[in-house]
C-alpha positions in Angstrom: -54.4 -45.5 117.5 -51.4 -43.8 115.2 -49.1 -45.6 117.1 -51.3 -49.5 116.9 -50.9 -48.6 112.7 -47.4 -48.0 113.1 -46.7 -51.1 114.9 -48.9 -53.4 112.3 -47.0 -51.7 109.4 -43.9 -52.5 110.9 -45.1 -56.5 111.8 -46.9 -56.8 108.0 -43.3 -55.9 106.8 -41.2 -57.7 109.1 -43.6 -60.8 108.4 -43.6 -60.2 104.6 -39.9 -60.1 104.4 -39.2 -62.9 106.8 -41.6 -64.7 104.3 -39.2 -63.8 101.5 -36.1 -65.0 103.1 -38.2 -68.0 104.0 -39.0 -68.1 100.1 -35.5 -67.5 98.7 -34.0 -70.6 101.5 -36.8 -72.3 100.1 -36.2 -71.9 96.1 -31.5 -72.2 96.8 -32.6 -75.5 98.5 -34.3 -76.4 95.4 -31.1 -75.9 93.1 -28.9 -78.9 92.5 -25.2 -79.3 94.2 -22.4 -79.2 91.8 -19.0 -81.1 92.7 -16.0 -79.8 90.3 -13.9 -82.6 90.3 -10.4 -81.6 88.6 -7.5 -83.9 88.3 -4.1 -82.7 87.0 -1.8 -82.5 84.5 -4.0 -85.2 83.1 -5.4 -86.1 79.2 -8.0 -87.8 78.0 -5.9 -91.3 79.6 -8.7 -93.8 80.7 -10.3 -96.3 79.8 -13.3 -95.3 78.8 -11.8 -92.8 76.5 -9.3 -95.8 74.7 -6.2 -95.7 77.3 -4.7 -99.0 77.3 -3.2 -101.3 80.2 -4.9 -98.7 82.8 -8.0 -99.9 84.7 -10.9 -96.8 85.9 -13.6 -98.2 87.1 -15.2 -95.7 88.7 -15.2 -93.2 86.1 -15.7 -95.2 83.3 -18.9 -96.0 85.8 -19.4 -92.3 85.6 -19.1 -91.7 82.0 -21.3 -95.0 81.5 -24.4 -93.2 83.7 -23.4 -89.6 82.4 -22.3 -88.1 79.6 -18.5 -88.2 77.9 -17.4 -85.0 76.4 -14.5 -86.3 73.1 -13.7 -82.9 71.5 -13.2 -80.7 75.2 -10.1 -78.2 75.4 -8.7 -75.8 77.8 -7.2 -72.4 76.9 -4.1 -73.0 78.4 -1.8 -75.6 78.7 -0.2 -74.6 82.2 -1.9 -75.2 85.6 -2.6 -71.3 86.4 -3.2 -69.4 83.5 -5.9 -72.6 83.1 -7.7 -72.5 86.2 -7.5 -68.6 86.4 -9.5 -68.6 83.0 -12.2 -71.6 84.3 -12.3 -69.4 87.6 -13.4 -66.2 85.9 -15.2 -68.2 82.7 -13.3 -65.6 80.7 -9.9 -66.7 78.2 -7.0 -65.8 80.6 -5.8 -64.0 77.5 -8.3 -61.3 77.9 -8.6 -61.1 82.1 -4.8 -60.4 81.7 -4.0 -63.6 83.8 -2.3 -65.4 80.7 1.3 -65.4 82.8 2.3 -68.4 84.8 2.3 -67.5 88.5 2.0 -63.4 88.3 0.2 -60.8 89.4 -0.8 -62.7 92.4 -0.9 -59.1 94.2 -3.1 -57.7 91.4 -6.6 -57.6 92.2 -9.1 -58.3 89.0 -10.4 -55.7 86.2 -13.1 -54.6 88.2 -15.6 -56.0 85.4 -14.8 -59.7 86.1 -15.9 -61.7 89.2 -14.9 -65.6 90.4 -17.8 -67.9 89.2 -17.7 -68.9 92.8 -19.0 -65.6 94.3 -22.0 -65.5 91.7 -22.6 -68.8 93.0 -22.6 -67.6 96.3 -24.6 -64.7 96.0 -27.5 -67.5 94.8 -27.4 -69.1 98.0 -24.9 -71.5 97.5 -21.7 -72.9 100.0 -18.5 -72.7 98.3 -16.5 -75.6 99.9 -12.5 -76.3 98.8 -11.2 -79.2 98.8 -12.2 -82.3 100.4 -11.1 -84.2 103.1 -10.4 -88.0 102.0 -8.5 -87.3 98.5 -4.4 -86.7 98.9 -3.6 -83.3 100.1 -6.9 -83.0 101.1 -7.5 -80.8 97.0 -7.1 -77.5 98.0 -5.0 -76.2 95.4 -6.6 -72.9 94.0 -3.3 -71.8 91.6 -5.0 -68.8 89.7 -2.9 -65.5 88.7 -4.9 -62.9 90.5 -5.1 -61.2 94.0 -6.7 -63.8 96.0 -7.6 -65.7 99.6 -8.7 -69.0 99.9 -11.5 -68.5 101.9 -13.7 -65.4 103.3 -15.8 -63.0 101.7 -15.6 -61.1 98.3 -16.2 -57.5 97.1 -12.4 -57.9 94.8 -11.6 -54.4 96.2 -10.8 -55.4 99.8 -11.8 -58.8 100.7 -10.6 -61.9 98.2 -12.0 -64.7 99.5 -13.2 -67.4 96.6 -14.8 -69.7 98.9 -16.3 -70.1 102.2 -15.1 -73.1 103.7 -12.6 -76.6 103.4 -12.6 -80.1 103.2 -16.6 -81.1 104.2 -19.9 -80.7 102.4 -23.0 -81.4 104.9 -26.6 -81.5 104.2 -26.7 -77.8 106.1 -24.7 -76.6 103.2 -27.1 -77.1 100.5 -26.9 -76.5 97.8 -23.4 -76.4 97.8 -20.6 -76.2 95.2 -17.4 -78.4 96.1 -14.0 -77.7 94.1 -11.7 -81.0 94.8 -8.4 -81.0 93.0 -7.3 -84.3 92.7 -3.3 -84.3 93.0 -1.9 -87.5 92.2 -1.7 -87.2 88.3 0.2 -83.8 89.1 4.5 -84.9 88.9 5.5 -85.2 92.5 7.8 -87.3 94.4 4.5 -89.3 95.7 4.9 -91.3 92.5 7.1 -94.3 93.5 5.1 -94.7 96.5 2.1 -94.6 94.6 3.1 -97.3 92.5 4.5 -99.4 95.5 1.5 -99.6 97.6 -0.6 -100.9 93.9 -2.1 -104.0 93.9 -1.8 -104.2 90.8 0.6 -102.1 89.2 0.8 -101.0 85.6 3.0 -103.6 83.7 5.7 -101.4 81.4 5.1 -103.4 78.7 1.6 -103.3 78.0 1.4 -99.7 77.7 1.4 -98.3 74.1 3.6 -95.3 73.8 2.9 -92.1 71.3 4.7 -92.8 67.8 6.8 -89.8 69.1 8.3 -91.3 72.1 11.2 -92.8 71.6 10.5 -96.9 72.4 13.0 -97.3 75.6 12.4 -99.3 78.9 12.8 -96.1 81.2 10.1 -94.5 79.3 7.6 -97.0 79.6 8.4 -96.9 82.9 7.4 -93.7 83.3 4.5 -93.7 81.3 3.2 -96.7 84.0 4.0 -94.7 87.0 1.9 -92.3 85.3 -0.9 -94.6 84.8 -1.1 -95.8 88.6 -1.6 -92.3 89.8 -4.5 -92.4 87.5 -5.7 -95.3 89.2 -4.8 -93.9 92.1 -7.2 -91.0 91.6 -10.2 -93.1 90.4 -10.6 -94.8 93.6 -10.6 -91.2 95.3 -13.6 -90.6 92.7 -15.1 -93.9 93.9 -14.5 -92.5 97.1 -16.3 -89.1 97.0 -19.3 -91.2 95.4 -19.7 -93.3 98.0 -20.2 -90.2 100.7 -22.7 -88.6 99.0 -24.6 -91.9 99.2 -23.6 -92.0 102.6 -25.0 -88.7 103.1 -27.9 -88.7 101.2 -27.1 -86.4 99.0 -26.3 -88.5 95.5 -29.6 -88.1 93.7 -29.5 -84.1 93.8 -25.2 -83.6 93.1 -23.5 -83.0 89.9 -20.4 -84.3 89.4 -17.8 -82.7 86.8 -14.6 -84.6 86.4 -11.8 -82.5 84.1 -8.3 -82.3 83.6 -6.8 -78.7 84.7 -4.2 -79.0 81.3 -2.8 -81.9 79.5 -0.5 -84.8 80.9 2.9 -83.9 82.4 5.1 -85.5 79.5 6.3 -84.4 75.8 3.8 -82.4 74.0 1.5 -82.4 76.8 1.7 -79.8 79.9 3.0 -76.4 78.7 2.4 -76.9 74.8 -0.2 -76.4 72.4 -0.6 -79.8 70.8 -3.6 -82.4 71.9 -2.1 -83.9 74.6 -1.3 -80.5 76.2 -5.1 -79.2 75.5 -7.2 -82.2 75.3 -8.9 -83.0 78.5 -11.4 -85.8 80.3 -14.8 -84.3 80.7 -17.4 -86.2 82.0 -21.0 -85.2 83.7 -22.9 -87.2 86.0 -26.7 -86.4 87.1 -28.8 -89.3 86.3 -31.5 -87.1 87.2 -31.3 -84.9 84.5 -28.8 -87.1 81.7 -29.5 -89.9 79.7 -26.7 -92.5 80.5 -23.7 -93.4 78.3 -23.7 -90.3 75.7 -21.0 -88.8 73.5 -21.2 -85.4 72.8 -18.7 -84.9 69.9 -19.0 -81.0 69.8 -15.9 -78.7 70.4 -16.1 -77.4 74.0 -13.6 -75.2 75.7 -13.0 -75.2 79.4 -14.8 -71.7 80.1 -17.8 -73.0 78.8 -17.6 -75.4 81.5 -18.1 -72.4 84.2 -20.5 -71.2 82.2 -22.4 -74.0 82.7 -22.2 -74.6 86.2 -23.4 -71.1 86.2 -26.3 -72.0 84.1 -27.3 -75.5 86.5 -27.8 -72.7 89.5 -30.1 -70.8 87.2 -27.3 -67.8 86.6 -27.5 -65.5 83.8 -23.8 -65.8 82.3 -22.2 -62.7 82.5 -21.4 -60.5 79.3 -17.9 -60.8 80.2 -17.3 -64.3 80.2 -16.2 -65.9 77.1 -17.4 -69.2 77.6 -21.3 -70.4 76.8 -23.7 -73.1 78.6 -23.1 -76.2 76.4 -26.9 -77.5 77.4 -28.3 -74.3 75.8 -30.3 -75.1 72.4 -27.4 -72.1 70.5 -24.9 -73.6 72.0 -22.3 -74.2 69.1 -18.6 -73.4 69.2 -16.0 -73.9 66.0 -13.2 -73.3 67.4 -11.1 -73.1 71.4 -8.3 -70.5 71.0 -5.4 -71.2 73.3 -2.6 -69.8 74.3 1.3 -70.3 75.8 2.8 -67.8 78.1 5.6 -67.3 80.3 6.1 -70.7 82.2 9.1 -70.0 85.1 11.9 -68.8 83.0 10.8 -69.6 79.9 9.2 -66.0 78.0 7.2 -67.8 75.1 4.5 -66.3 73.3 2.3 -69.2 70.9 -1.3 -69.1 69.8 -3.5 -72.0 68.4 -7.0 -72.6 67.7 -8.3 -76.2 67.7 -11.6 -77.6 66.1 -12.6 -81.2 66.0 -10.2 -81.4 62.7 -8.3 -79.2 62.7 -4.9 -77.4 64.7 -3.0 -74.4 63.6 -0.2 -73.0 65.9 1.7 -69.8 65.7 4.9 -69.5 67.7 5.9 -66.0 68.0 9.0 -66.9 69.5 10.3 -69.9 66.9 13.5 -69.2 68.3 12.9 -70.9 71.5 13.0 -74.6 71.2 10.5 -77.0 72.5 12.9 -78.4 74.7 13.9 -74.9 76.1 15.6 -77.4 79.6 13.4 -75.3 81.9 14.8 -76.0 85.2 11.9 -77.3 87.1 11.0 -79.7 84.2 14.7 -81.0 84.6 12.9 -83.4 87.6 10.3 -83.9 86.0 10.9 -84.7 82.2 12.4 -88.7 82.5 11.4 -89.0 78.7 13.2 -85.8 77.6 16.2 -87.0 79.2 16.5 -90.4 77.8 15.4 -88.9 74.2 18.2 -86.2 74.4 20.8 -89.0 74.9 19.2 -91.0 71.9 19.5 -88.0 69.8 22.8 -87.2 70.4 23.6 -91.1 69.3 21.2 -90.8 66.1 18.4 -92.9 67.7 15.8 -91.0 66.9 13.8 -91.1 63.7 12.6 -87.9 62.3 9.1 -87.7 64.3 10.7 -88.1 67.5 13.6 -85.4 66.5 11.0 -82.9 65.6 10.4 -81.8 69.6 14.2 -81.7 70.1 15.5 -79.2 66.8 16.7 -76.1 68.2 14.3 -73.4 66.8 10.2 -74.3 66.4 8.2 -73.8 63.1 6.3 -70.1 62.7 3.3 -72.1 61.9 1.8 -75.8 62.4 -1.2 -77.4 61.0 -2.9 -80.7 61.6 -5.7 -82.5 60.5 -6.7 -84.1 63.5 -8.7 -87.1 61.8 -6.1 -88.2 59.7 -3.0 -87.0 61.9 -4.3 -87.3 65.5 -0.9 -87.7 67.4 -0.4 -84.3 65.0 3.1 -86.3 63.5 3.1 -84.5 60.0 2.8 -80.7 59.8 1.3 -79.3 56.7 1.7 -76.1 57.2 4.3 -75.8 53.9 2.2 -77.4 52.0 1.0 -76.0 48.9 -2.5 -77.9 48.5 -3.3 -76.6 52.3 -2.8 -72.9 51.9 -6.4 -71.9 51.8 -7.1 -73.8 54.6 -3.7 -72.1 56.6 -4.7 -68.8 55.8 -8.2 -69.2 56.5 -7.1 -70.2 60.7 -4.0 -67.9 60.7 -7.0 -65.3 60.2 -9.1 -66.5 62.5 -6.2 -67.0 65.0 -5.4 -63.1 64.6 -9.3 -61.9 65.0 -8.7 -64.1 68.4 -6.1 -62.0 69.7 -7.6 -59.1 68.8 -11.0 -60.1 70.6 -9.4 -61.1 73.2 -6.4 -58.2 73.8 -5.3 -58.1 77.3 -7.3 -55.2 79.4 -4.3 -54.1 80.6 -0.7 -54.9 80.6 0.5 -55.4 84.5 3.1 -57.9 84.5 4.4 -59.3 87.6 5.7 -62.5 87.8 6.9 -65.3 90.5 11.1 -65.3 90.4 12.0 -69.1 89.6 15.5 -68.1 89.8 16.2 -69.9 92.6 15.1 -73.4 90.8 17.2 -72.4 88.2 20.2 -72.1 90.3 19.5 -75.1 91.9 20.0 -77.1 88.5 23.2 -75.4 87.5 24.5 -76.4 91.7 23.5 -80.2 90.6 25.6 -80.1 87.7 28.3 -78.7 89.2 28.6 -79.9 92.6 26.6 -83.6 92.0 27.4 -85.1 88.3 26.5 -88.2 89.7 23.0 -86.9 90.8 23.1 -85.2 87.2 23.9 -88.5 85.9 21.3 -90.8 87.3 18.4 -87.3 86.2 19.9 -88.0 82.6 19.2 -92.0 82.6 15.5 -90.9 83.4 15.5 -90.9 87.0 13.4 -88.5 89.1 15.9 -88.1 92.0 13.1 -85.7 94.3 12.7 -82.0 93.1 11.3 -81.2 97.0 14.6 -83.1 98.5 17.5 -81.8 96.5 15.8 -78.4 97.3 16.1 -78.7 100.5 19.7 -79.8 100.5 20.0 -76.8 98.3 18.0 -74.6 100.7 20.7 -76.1 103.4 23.9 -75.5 101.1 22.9 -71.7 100.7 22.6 -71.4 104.4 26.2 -72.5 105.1 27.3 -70.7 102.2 25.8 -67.8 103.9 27.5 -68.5 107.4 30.9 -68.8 105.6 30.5 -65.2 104.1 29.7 -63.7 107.3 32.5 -65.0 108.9 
């Protein structure tokens, strides 16, 4: 009889929590997917956000049935210190991952977690990538110890998501990262542009009033448009197989930019175009088609609210907030500029919908500080050089090529959105300078580092490979300084091939 008891226990429990797991399958599957969709080294540059002579049908579509975020920022204007601060939903400033490519053998402060593994202890599949877009999107690029996939306690075991390239209805819900690469610089570019049907004609683009108005730079700035086009049909794309699937009705779709474009101001510096990014959200479920939100949004408070769509209390670490909470209201996105290769900068900047103010710490570093790997990758600083050194340039395009930087900027972003006239010296602005140069410095000290591990990537060898271009190919150099990109990954390899024959001579 004691043992019957035993045994009915045992069953009422093994029922009861069989009933749970049944319950808890039951309650994930009820939870929406999420789709991150991230294209890089991109601004706000389509055309349902104003860019001219570029054609985005498919997320113009999205924006059209979703909602279109005008004021959203991310806290860095480099590709890792960007994502590592989305990843965690915490300013990279503070998780110590503010450093372009370091500590990549560090593992987090043990107080922060990826957004992904609190989404995965809800139920959900973390999926990278996917397999139709270029490179299949797998790009991960954040400055902490790290695997792409596998499990995650961040003492031994790193792994930020649990599988590649294919969401399935046995997934859901599911959470799908998808970089979108095409918009990054690479030596895809030309090819891109080839294989358009309809190429982006030079001269219908409309250049910043800081861009010097020459033929190779329009050129440039059209390349850069048809990898926009080119990564608008891989949107369309991604569409269409959830519909395929049968999953459309129940997925959100987030399309952002990881930083600004890949041209002057943009990528690596504090201005708009380096900060500003798309944001759109699609879930006709739950959104009224065609809004504008107009609020100031940073790119943590994205994570945060993916976090909040699973039904995730945000964490008390993270510094960014749900923007579909009834509170939600932020003033102000603080940013920053680290190291970037070889280049040791330190600026800060805080950004509302009318305002900027920027502090460089390091004035003494120009904006054109000829980084090596930009050297590929910069046709417009090339050609602009050459016109400076001929007087060519009037005094707003000179401004990014003086030798030393300001101490301080300020812009009033309604009257002075290209931020073209800098009234930081000006006497009838002071209250309004001092009033973000103190709000800048109760940002750093909110956000101090917690702790100061600094490990970063060597570049040296890009470096070098410049400096054997200019001495060993001028003409190479040559055709770089007329604006041409002559293929960073190719002349690294005849590099990597020149070093080993060097090598073989010394032996000998």
């Amino acid at each position: 009889m004691y043992k019957l008891v035993i045994k009915s226990i045992f069953l009422i429990l093994v029922i009861n929590a069989s009933s749970c797991k049944s319950q808890e399958k039951q309650e994930a599957l009820k939870k929406p997917n999420i789709i991150w969709l991230m294209a890089e080294d991109m601004s706000v540059d389509l055309a349902c956000y104003g860019m001219q002579a570029v054609k985005t049908p498919y997320l113009d579509k999205m924006a059209s049935e979703g909602i279109r975020f005008d004021n959203a920022f991310v806290t860095n204007p480099i590709c890792s210190p960007s994502r590592s601060a989305m990843m965690i939903g915490t300013h990279q400033v503070k998780t110590n991952t503010h450093n372009h490519r370091s500590n990549r053998d560090i593992p987090l402060n043990k107080q922060f977690t990826p957004f992904t593994q609190k989404l995965r202890e809800v139920g959900y599949t973390a999926i990278l990538g996917n397999h139709a877009v270029m490179n299949k999107g797998r790009k991960i690029d954040v400055n902490f110890k790290h695997d792409a996939i596998g499990e995650w306690d961040g003492e031994t075991k790193f792994g930020l998501f649990d599988k590649y390239d294919n969401f399935e209805k046995t997934d859901e819900p599911f959470f799908a990262q998808i970089q979108l690469l095409a918009t990054h610089r690479g030596d895809w570019w030309d090819e891109v542009r080839e294989q358009s049907e309809h190429p982006v004609n030079p001269d219908e683009v409309v250049l910043p009033k800081y861009y010097a108005d020459d033929p190779a730079i329009r050129l440039d700035w059209a390349k850069y448009l048809d990898q926009v086009e080119y990564m608008d049909n891989e949107v369309g794309m991604i569409f269409k197989e959830l519909e395929d699937k049968g999953m459309a009705d129940n997925t959100i779709i987030i399309f952002i930019g990881d930083n600004g474009r890949c041209n002057i101001r943009g990528k690596g510096y504090l201005n708009d175009p380096g900060l500003k990014i798309p944001y759109i959200i699609h879930y006709p479920k739950s959104f009224k088609g065609g809004e504008v939100r107009k609020d100031v949004v940073s790119a943590t408070d994205i994570t945060a609210t993916i976090l909040d769509f699973a039904g995730i209390d945000i964490p008390d670490y993270m510094t960014g907030k749900p923007m579909f909470a009834d509170n939600f209201k932020r003033d102000y996105v603080y940013a920053a500029r680290d190291l970037w290769d070889e280049i040791e900068e330190k600026s800060r900047a805080i950004t509302s919908n009318e305002w900027k103010y920027i502090r460089n710490d390091k004035p003494e570093i120009p904006f054109d500080a000829h980084q090596a790997y930009l050297e590929f990758y910069r046709p417009a600083v090339h050609i602009m050089r050459t016109l400076k050194k001929e007087g060519k340039l009037n005094d707003v395009q000179k401004f990014f090529f003086q030798d030393s930087k300001p101490e301080e900027e300020l812009y009033n972003l309604i009257n002075d959105p290209q931020e073209l006239v800098n009234l930081a010296n000006s006497p009838e602005y002071t209250s309004i300078l001092e009033d973000l140069r103190e709000k800048t410095l109760k940002y750093d000290e909110a956000y101090k580092p917690v702790s100061d591990i600094y490990k970063p990537k060597s570049v040296q060898n890009t470096v070098d490979l410049v400096q054997w271009i200019k001495d060993e190919h001028p003409d190479i150099r040559n055709q770089m300084e007329n604006g041409v990109e002559v293929g960073f990954k190719l002349w690294g390899e005849k590099f990597k091939k020149y070093k080993k024959e060097q090598t073989k001579k010394t032996k000998k």
